[in-house]
C-alpha positions in Angstrom: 185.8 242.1 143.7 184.5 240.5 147.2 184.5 237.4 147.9 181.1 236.9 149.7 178.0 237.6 149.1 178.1 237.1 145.9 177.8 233.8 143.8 179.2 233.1 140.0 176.6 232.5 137.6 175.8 229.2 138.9 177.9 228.5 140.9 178.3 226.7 144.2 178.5 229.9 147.3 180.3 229.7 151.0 179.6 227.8 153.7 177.1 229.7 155.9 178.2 230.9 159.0 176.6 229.2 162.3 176.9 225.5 160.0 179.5 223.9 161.8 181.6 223.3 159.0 185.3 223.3 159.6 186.3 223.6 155.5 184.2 224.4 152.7 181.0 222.7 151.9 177.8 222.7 150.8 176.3 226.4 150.7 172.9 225.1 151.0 171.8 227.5 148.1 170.7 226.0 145.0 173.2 226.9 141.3 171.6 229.0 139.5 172.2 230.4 135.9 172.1 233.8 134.2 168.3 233.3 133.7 167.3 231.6 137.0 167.7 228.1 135.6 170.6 225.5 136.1 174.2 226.2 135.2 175.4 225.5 131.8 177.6 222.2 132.0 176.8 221.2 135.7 179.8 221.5 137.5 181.5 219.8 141.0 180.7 221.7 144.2 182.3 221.2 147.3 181.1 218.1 149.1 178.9 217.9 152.5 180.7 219.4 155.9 180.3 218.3 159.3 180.3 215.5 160.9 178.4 213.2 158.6 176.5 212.7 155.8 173.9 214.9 155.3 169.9 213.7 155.9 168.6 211.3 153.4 171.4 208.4 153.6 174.4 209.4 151.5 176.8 211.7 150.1 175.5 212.9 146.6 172.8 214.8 145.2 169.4 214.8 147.3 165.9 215.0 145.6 164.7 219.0 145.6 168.0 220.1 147.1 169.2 221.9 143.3 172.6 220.1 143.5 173.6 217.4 141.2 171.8 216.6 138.1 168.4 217.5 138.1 165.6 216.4 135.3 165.7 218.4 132.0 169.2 220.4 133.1 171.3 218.3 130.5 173.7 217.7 132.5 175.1 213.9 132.3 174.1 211.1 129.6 171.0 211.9 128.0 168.5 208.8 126.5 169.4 207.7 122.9 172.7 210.3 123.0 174.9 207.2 123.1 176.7 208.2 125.8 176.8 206.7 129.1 175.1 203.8 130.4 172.0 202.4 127.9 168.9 200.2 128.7 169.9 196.7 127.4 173.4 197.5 125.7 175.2 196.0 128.9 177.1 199.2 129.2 177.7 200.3 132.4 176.4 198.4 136.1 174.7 195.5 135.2 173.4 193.3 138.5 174.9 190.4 139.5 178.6 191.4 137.2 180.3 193.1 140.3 180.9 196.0 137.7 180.8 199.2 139.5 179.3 199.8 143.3 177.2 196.3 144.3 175.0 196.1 147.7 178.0 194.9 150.6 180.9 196.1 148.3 181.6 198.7 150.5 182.7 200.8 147.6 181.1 204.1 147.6 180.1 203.8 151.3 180.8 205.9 154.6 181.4 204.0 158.1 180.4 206.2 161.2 183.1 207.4 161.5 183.2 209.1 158.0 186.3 207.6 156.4 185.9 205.5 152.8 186.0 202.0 152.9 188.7 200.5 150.6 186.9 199.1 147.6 186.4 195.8 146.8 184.8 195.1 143.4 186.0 197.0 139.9 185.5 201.3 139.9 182.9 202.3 137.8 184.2 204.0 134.4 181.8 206.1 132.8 184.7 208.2 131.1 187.9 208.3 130.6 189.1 207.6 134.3 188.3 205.0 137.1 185.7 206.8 139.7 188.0 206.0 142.3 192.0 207.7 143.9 194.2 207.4 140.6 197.9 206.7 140.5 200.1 208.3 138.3 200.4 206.5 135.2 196.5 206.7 135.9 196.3 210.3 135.9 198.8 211.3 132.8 197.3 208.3 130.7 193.3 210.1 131.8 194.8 213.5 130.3 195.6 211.6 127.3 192.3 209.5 127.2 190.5 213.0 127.9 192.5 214.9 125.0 191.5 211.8 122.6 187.5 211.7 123.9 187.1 215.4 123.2 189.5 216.4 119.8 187.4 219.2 118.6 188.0 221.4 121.9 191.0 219.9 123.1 192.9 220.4 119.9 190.4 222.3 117.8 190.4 225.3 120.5 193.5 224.9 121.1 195.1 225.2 117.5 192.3 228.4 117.0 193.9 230.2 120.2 197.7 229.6 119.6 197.4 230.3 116.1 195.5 233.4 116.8 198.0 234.1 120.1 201.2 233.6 117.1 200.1 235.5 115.1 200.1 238.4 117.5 203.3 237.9 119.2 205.0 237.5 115.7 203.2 240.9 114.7 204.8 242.6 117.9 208.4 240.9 118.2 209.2 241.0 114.4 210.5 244.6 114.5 213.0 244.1 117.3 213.8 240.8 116.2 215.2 243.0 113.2 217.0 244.8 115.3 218.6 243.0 117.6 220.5 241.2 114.2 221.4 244.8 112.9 222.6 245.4 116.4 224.5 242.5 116.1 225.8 242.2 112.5 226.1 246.3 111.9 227.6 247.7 114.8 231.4 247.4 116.1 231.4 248.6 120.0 235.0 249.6 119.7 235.0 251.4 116.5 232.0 253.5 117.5 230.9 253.0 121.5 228.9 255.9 121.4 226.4 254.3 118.5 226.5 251.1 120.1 225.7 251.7 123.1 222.1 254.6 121.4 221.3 251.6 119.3 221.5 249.0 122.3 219.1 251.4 124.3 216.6 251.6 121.4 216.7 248.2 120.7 216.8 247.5 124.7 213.6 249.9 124.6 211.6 248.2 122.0 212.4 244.9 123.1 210.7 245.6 126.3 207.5 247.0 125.3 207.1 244.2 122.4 207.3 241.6 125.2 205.1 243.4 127.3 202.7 243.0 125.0 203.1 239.8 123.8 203.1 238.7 127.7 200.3 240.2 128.2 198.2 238.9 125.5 199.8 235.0 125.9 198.4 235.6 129.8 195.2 236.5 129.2 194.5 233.8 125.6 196.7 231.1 127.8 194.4 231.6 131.1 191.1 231.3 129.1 192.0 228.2 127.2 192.8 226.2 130.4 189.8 227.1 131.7 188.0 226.0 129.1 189.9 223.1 128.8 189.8 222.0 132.3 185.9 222.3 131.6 186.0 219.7 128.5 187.9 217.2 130.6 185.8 216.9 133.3 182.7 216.3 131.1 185.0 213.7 129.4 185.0 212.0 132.8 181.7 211.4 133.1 181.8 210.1 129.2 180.2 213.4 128.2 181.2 214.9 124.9 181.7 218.7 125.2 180.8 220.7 122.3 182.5 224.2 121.6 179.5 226.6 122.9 178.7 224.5 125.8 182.2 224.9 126.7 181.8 228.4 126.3 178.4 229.1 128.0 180.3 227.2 131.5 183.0 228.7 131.4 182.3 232.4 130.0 180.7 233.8 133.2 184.1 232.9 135.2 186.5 234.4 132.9 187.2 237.7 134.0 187.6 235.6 137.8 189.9 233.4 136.2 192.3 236.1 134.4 191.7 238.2 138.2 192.6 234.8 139.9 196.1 233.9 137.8 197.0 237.7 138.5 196.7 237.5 142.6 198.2 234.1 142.0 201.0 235.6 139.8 201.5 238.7 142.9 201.7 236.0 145.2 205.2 235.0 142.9 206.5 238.2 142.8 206.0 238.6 146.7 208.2 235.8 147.2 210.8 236.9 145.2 210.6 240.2 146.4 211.3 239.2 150.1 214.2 237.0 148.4 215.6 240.0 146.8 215.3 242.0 150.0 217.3 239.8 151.8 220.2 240.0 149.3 220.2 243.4 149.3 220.3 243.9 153.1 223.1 241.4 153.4 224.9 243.7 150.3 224.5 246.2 152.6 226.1 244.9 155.6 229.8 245.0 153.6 230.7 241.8 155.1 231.8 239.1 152.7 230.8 236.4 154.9 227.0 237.8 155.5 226.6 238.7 151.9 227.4 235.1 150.8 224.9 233.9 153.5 222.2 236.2 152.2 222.9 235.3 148.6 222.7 231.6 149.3 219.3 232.4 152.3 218.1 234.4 149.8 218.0 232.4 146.4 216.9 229.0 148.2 214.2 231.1 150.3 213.2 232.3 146.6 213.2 229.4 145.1 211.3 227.1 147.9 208.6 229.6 148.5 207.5 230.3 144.3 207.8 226.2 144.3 204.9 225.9 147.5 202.9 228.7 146.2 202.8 227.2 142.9 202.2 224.0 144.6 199.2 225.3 147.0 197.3 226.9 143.8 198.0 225.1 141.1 194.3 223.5 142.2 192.7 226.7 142.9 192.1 227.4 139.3 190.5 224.2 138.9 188.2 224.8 141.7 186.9 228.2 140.3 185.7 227.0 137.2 184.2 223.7 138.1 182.6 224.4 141.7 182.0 228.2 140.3 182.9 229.9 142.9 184.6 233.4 143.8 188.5 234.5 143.5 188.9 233.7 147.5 186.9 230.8 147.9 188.9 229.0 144.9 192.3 230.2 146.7 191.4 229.0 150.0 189.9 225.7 148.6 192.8 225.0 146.3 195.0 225.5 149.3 193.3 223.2 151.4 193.0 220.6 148.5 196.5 221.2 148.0 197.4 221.2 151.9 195.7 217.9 152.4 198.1 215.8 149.8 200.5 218.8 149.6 204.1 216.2 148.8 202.1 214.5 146.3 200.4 217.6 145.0 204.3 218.7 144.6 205.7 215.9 143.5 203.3 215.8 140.1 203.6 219.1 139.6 207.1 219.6 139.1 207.1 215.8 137.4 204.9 217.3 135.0 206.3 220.7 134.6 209.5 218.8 133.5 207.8 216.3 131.2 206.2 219.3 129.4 209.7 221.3 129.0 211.2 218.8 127.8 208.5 217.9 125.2 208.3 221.6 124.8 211.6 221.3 123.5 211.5 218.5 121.5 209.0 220.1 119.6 210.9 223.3 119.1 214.1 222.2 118.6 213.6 221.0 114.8 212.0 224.1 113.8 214.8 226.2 115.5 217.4 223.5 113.2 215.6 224.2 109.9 214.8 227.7 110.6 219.2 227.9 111.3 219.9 226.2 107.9 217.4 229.0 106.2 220.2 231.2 107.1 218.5 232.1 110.9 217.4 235.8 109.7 214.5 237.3 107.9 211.5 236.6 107.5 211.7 233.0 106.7 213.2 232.0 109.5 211.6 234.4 112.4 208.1 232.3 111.2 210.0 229.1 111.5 211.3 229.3 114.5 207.5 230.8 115.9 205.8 228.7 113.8 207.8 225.7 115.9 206.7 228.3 119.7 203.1 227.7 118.3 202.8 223.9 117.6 205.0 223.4 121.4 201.6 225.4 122.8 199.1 223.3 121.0 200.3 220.3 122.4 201.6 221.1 126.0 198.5 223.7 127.3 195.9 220.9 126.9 198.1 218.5 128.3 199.0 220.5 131.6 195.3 221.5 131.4 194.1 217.6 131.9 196.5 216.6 134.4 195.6 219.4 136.5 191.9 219.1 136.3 192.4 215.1 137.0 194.5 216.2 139.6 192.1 217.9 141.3 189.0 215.7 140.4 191.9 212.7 142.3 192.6 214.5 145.4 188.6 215.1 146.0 188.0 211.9 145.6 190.8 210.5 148.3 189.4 213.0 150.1 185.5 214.0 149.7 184.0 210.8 148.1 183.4 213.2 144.8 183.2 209.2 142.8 179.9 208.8 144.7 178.8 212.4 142.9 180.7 211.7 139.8 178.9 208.0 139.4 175.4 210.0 140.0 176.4 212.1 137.6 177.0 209.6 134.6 174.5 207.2 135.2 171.4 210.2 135.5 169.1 210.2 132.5 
């Protein structure tokens, strides 16, 4: 699939050449949906390039330029929907309170020489986050905020997807489950190797190809719930509520760029770990104890280093497809140089998080795993215990790792890009 010349279904395209622009930014084309109209949903584009703001005094959307909200597009609050800012309900900027940007704040504005000026009055909360660079407790207690603004899809699709994805795997792991106790309880490897070691291959055999499947369909169920996840909580930040088919309608023309994007993504993994491998194997080779304990130790922390900075310098590229809709190797290249730009910090929450979620992974698990022991820990009972415990650890921690990220992202453009100045626009347009 290339990567230029083509645009997403409304979606935000490359920087033209000749513009000046050192990093992504504004394509200059207007978003445009499956029938010509505006996208589904709205969605955040990359910000102005160059040197300055663009013409017309500000960072933002600009009157007949198709980006931002535009009249009639549904995108952001809409009169008498009870969401954002209302005439006389005292919701939201009111003059004179020094609630959100006020004339000589300096919040929200760019000095000449294009940095943000630190701000000096409260952010502006339309949602469930401060439009302004978020701390950590900021961030996780935002995912939470974000699950609780939007139940129906963040917990609602999720429990429909993990159920569903359950279901499956159960299906396809139940048979070798079965064997592997047979294996176990039936079958003395001294008394009769030969039979051990025909059933260990079957079972070795079927084992395989039931986790192949059930990988493959946990990828492809897993990938399209964070997306559409990762949509929901960026409405929720502009206090939008995000119903199930507007969810659907954003997100559904990047889906087969968002299962093609956590593939390259997952290559990228195996790459590293390949050239890890490699290196073991050539030191093997040398017969020399000494080299082959240097390449064992080069090798795993080469491993081990380079999966943790890939992981690190995409975890926002997924993000960036599906809310600045754009194509497989324009969301690579602008999660890496999201990524690059706060790149310890980026690191730092992702593995903080990743931790969190094992470990509350495991809590969740571990008293299904207990009861499903004391039910004897075979059959039938306990195989849909102990899954039944896999599926409830998945309804909580993919919407959890889904907000973080997407607030991640949404954090990092604002410290960078001044995406608060959009993201006000964006909640206070009628």
């Amino acid at each position: 699939m290339s990567d230029r010349g083509q645009d997403a279904p409304g979606g935000w395209g490359e920087v033209p050449r000749g513009s000046g622009m050192s990093g992504p930014g504004w394509s200059g084309e207007p978003a445009h949906g499956a029938d010509g109209g505006p996208p589904p949903g709205g969605g955040y584009g990359p910000p102005g390039g160059g040197d300055g703001p663009p013409p017309g005094g500000g960072y933002g959307p600009q009157p007949g330029s198709g980006y931002g909200p535009q009249p009639g597009t549904g995108y952001g609050p809409q009169p008498g929907s009870g969401y954002g800012p209302q005439p006389g309900t005292g919701y939201g900027p009111q003059p004179g309170t020094g609630y959100g940007p006020q004339p000589g704040s300096g919040y929200g504005q760019f000095g000449a020489g294009g940095g943000q000026q630190v701000p000096t009055g409260p952010a502006l909360q339309p949602g469930t986050i401060p439009l302004r660079p978020l701390n950590l407790g900021e961030i996780y207690d935002g995912a939470f905020r974000s699950i609780r603004a939007n139940l129906p899809v963040m917990l609602g699709l999720s429990a429909i997807v993990v159920l569903l994805l359950g279901a499956i795997q159960a299906v396809a792991t139940y048979s070798t489950y079965e064997q592997v106790n047979q294996l176990l309880g039936g079958v003395d490897p001294e008394a009769d190797p030969e039979a051990f070691v025909s059933d260990f291959s079957d079972m070795a055999t079927s084992l395989l190809l039931d986790l192949g499947v059930s990988s493959l369909v946990s990828f492809i169920a897993i990938t399209v719930l964070t997306g559409l996840l990762i949509h929901a909580v960026s409405q929720a930040v502009i206090g939008r509520k995000a119903e199930f088919g507007d969810v659907w309608q954003a997100v559904r023309p990047q889906i087969l760029r968002l299962l093609l994007l956590s593939i390259v993504i997952t290559l990228l993994i195996l790459a590293v770990v390949a050239g890890g491998v490699a290196v073991m194997i050539a030191a093997a080779a040398t017969g020399s104890i000494a080299l082959i304990l240097l390449g064992l130790f080069f090798g795993a922390i080469g491993m081990l280093a380079g999966v943790i900075t890939v992981l690190t310098l995409t975890v926002l590229a997924t993000p960036a497809l599906v809310l600045e809709r754009s194509t497989i190797g324009a969301a690579l290249r602008r999660g890496f140089d999201l990524a690059r730009t706060s790149f310890w910090r980026v690191l730092g929450i992702y593995l903080l998080t990743t931790v969190l979620t094992v470990v509350l992974s495991f809590a969740i698990t571990w008293p299904f795993e207990q009861v499903a022991m004391l039910s004897g820990g075979e059959g039938m009972l306990a195989f849909s215990i102990a899954t039944l415990g896999g599926v409830v650890a998945n309804w909580i921690v993919t919407p959890v790792l889904a907000a973080v990220f997407a607030l991640l992202y949404i954090d990092v453009r604002i410290r960078t890009e001044g995406l608060d100045v959009e993201l006000a626009r964006a909640a206070q347009d009628g």
